[in-house]
Biopython code that builds the backbone (N, CA, C, O; Angstrom):
import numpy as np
from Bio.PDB.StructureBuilder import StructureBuilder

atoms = [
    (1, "UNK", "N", (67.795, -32.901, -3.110)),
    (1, "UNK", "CA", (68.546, -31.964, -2.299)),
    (1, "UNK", "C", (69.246, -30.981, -3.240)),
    (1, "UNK", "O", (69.991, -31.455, -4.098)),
    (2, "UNK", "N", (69.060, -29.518, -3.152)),
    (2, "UNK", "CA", (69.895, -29.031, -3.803)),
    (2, "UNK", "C", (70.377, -28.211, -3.326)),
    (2, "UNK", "O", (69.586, -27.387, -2.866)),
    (3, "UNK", "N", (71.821, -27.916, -3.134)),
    (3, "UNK", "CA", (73.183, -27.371, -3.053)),
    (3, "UNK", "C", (73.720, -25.995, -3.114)),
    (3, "UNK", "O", (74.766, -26.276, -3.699)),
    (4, "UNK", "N", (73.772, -24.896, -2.967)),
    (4, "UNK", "CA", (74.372, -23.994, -3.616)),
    (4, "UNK", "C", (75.384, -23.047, -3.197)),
    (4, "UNK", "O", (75.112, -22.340, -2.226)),
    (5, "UNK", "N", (76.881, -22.871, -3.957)),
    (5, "UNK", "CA", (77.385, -22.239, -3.368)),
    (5, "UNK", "C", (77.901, -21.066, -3.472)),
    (5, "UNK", "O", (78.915, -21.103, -4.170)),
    (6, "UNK", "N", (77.606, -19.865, -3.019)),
    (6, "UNK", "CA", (77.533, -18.266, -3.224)),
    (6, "UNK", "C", (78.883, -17.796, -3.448)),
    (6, "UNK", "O", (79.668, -18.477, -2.788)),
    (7, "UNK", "N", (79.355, -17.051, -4.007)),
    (7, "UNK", "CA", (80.545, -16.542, -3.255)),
    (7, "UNK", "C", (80.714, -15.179, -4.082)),
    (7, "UNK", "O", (80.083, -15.071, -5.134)),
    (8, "UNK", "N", (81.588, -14.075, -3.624)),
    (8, "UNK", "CA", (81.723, -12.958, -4.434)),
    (8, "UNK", "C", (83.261, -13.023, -4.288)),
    (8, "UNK", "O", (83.597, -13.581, -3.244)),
    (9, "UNK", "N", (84.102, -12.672, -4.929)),
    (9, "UNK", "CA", (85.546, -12.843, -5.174)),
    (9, "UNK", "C", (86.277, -11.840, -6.104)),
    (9, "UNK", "O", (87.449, -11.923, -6.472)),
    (10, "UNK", "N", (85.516, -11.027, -6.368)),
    (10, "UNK", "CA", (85.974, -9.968, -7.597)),
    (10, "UNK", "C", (86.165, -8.669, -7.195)),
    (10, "UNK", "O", (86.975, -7.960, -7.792)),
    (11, "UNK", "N", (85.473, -8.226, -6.178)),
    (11, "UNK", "CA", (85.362, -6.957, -5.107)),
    (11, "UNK", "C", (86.342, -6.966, -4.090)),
    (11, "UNK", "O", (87.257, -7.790, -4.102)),
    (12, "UNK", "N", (86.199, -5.982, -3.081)),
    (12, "UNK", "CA", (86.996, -5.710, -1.992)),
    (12, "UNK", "C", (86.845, -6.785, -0.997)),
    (12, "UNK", "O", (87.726, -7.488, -0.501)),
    (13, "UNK", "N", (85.476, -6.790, -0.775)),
    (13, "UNK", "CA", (85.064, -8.021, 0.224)),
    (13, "UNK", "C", (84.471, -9.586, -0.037)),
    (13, "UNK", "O", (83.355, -10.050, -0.267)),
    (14, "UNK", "N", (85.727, -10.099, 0.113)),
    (14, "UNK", "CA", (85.202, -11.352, -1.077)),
    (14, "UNK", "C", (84.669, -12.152, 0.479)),
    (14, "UNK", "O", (85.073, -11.848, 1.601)),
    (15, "UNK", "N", (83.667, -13.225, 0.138)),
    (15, "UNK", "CA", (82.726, -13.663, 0.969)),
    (15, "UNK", "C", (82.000, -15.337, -0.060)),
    (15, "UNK", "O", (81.720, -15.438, -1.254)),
    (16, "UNK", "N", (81.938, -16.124, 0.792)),
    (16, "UNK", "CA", (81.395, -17.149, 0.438)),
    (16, "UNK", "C", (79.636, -17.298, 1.142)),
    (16, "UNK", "O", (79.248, -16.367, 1.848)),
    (17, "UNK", "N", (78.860, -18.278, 0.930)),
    (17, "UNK", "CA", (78.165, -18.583, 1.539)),
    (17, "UNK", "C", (77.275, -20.053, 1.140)),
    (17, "UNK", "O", (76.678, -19.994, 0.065)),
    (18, "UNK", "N", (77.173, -21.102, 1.775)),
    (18, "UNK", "CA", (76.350, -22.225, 1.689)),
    (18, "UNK", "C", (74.450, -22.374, 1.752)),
    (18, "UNK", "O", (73.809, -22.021, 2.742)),
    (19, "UNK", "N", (73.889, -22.889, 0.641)),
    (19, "UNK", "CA", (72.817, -22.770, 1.366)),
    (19, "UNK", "C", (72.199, -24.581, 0.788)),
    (19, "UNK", "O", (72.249, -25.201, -0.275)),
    (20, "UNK", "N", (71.788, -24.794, 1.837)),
    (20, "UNK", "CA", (71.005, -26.159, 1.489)),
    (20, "UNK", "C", (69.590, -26.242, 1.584)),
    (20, "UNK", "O", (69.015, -26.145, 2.668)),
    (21, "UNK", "N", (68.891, -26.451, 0.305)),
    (21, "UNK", "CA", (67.241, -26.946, 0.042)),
    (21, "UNK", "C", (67.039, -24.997, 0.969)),
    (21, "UNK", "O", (66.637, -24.732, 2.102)),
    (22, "UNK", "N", (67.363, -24.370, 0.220)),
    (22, "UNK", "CA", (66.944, -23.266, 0.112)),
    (22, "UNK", "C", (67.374, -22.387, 1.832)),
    (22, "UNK", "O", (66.935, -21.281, 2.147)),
    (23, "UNK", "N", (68.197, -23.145, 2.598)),
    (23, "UNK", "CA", (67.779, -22.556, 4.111)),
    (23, "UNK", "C", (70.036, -21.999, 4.050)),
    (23, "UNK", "O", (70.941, -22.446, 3.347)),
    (24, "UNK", "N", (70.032, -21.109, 4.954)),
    (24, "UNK", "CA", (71.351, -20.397, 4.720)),
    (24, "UNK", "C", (71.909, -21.275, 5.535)),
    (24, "UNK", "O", (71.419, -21.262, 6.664)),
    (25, "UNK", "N", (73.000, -22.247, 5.310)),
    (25, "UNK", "CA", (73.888, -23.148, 6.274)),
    (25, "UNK", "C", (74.985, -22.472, 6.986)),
    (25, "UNK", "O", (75.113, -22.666, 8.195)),
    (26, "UNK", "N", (75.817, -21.669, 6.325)),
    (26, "UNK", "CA", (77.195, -21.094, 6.344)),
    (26, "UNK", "C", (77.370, -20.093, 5.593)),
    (26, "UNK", "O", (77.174, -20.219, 4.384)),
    (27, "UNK", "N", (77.938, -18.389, 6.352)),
    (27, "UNK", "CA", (78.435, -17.459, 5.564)),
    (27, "UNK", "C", (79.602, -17.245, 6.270)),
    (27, "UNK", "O", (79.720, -17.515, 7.466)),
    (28, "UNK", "N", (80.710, -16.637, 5.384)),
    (28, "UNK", "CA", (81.943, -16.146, 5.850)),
    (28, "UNK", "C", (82.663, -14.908, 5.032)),
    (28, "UNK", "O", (82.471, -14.774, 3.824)),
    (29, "UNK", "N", (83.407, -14.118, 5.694)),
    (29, "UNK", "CA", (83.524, -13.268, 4.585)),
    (29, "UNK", "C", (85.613, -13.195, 5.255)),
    (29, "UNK", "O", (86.209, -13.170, 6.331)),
    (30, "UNK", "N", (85.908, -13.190, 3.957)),
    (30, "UNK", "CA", (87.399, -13.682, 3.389)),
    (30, "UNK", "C", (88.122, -12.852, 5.068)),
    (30, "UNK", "O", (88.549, -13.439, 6.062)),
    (31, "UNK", "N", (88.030, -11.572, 4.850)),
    (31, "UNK", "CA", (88.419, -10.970, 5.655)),
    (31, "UNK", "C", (88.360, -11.591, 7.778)),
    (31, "UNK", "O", (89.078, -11.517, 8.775)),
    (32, "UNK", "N", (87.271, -12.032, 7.451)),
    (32, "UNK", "CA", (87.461, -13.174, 8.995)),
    (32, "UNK", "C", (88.114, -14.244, 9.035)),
    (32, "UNK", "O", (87.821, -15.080, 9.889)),
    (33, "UNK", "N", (89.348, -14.519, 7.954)),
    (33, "UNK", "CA", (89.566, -15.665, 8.459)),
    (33, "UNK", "C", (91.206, -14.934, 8.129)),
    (33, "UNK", "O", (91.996, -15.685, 7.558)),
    (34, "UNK", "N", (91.626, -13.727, 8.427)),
    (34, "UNK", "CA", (92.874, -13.229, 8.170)),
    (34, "UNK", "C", (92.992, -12.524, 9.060)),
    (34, "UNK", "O", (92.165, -12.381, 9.961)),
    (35, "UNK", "N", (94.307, -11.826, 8.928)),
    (35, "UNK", "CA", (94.525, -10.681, 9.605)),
    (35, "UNK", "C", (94.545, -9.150, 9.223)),
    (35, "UNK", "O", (94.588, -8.106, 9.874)),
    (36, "UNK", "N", (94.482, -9.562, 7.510)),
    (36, "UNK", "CA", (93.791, -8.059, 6.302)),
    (36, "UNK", "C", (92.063, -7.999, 6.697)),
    (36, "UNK", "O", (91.163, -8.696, 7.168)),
    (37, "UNK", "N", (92.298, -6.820, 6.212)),
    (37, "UNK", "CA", (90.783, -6.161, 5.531)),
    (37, "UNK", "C", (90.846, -5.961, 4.417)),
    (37, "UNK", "O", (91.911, -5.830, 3.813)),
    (38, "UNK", "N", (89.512, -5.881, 3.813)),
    (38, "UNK", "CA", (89.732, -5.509, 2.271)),
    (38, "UNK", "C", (90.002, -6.602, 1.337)),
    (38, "UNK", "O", (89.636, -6.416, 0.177)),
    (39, "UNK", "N", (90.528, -7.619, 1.604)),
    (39, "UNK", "CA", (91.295, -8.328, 0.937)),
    (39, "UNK", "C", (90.521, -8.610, -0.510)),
    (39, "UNK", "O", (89.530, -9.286, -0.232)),
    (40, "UNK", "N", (90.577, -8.355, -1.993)),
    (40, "UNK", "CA", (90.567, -8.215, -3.006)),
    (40, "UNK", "C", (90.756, -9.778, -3.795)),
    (40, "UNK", "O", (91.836, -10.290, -4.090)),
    (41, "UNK", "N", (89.647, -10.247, -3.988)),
    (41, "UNK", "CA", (90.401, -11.628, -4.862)),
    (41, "UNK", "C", (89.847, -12.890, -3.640)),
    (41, "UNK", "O", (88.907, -13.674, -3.774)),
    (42, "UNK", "N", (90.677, -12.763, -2.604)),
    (42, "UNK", "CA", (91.049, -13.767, -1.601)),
    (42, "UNK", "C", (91.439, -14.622, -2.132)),
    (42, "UNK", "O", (91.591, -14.819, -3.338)),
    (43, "UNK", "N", (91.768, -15.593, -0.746)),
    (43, "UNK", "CA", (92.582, -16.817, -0.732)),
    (43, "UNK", "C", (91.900, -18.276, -1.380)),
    (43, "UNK", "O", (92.484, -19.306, -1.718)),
    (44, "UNK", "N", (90.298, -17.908, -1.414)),
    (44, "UNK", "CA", (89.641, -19.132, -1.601)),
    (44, "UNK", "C", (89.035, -19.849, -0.328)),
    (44, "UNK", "O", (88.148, -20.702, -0.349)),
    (45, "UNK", "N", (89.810, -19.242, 1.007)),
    (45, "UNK", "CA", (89.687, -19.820, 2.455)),
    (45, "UNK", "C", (87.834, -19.938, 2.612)),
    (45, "UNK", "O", (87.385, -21.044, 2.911)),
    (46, "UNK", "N", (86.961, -18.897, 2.421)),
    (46, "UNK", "CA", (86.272, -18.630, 2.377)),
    (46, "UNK", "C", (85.227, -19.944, 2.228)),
    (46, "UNK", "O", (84.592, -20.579, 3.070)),
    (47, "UNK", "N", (85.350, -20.061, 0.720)),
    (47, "UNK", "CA", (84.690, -21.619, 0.496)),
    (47, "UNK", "C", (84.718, -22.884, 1.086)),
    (47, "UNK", "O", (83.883, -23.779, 1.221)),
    (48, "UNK", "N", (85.984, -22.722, 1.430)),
    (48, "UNK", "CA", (86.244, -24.128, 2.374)),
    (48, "UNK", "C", (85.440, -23.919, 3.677)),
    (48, "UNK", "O", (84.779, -24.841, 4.155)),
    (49, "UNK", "N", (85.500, -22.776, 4.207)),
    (49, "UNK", "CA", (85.121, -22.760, 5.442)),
    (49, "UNK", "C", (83.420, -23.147, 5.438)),
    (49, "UNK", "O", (82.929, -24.076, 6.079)),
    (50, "UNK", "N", (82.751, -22.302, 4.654)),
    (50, "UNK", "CA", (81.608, -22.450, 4.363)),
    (50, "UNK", "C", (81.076, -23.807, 3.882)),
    (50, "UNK", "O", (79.989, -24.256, 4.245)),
    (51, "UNK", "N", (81.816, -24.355, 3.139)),
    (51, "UNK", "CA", (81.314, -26.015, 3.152)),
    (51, "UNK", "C", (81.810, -26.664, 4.487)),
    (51, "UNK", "O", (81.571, -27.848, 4.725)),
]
sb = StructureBuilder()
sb.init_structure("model")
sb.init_model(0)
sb.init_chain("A")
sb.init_seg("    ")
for serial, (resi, resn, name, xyz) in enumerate(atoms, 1):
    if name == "N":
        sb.init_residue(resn, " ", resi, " ")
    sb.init_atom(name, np.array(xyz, "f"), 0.0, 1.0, " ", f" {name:<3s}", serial, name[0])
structure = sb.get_structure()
């Protein structure tokens, strides 16, 4: 089984995403789980959600 977990965190729109044995499980992007846009960096929320 292999695992992988995406994420961009350095840009405006930071965004995670899960994928297992190659198939997309979970994407989220930082900004849906707030009440900002844009948000720069994020909270990390992202990853959690996505796993």
């Amino acid at each position: 089984m292999t695992v992988i977990l995406g994420f961009s965190a350095f840009h405006f729109d930071s965004a995670a995403c899960l994928l297992i044995d190659g198939q997309l499980v979970g994407a989220i992007a930082e900004e849906r789980l707030g009440d900002r846009r844009k948000v720069v960096g994020g909270r990390g929320g992202g990853c959690g959600c996505a796993m």
